[in-house]
C-alpha positions as CSV (number, residue, x, y, z in Angstrom):
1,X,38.9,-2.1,15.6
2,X,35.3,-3.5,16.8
3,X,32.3,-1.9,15.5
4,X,29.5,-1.2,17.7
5,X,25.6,-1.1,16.5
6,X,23.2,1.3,18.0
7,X,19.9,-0.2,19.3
8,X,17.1,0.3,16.6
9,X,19.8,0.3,13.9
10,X,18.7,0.5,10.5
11,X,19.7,-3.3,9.6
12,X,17.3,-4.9,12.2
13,X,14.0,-3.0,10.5
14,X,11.7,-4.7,7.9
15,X,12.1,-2.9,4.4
16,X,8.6,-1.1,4.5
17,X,9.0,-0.5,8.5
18,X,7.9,2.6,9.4
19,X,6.1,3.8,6.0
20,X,2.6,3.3,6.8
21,X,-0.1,4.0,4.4
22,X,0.3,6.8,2.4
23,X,-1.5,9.9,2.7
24,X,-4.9,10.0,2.1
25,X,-5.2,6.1,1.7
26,X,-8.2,4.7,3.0
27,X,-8.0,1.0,4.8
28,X,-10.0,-1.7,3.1
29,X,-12.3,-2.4,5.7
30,X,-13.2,1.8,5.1
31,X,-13.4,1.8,1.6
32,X,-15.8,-1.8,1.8
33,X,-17.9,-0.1,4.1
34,X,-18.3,3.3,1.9
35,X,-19.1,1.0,-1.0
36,X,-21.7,-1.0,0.7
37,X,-23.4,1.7,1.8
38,X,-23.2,3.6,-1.8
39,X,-24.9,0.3,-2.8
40,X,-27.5,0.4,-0.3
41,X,-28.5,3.7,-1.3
42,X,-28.6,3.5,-4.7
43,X,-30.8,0.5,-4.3
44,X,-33.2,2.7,-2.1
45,X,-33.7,5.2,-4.7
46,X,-30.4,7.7,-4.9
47,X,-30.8,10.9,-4.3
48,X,-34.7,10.9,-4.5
49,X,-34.7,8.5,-1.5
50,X,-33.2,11.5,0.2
51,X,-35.5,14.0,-1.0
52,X,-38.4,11.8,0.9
53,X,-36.4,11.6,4.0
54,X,-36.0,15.5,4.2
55,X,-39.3,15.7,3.9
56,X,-40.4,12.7,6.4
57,X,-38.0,12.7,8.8
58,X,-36.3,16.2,8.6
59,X,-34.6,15.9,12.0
60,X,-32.7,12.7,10.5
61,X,-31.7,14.6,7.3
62,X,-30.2,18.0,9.2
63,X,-28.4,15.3,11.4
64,X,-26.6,13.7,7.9
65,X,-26.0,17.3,7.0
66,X,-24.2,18.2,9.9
67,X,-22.0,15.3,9.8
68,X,-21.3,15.1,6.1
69,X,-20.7,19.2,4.7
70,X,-17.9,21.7,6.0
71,X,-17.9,23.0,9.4
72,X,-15.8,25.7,7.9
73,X,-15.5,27.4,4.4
74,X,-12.6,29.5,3.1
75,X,-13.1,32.3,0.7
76,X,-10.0,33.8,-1.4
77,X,-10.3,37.3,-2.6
78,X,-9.7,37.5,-6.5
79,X,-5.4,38.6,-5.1
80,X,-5.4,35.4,-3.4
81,X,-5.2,36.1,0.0
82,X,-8.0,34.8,2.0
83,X,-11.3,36.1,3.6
84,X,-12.9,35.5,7.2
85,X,-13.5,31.8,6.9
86,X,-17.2,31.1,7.0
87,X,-18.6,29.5,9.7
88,X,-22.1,27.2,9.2
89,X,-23.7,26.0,12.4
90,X,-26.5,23.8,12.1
91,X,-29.1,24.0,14.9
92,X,-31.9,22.1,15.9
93,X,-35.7,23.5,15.9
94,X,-35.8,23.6,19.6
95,X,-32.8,25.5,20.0
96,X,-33.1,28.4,18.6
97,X,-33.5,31.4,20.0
98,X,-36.6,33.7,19.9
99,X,-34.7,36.2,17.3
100,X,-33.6,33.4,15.5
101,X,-37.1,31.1,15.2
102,X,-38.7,34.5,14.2
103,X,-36.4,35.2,11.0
């Protein structure tokens, strides 16, 4: 009897082939940048360096917000199930509306 393989059989793959990097793993290059730039900020100052730059360059500072907290928030009653999600929309001075800018 002759035995035929299938193409992409099991036996011509590397051990590992496939697997990739497991959930949540950062690459290095990823996790050398976030360090670096931890560095760099805690040589600046921390979290008072921040303070300043809300206060100096406030249209800088909303722009980190918006790219570093939630888009979306999920709220669980005390049974467990789940509320509306909250939605937080950060807007720029010049675009808010009149109702808005007089709140």
């Amino acid at each position: 009897m002759t035995s035929t393989k299938k193409v992409g059989d099991s036996a011509h793959k590397p051990p590992a082939a496939g697997k990739g990097r497991p959930k949540g793993a950062t690459n290095k290059l990823t996790r050398t940048i976030k360090q670096a730039i931890e560095q760099a900020f805690d040589q600046v100052g921390g979290p008072e360096y921040l303070a300043t730059m809300a206060i100096q360059q406030p249209a800088a500072f909303m722009t980190l917000l918006g790219k570093v907290l939630p888009t979306q928030v999920e709220h669980s009653n005390p049974d467990g199930t789940l509320k509306q999600p909250t939605v937080v929309r950060i807007v720029a001075a010049d675009d808010r509306s009149d109702d808005q800018a007089s709140a």
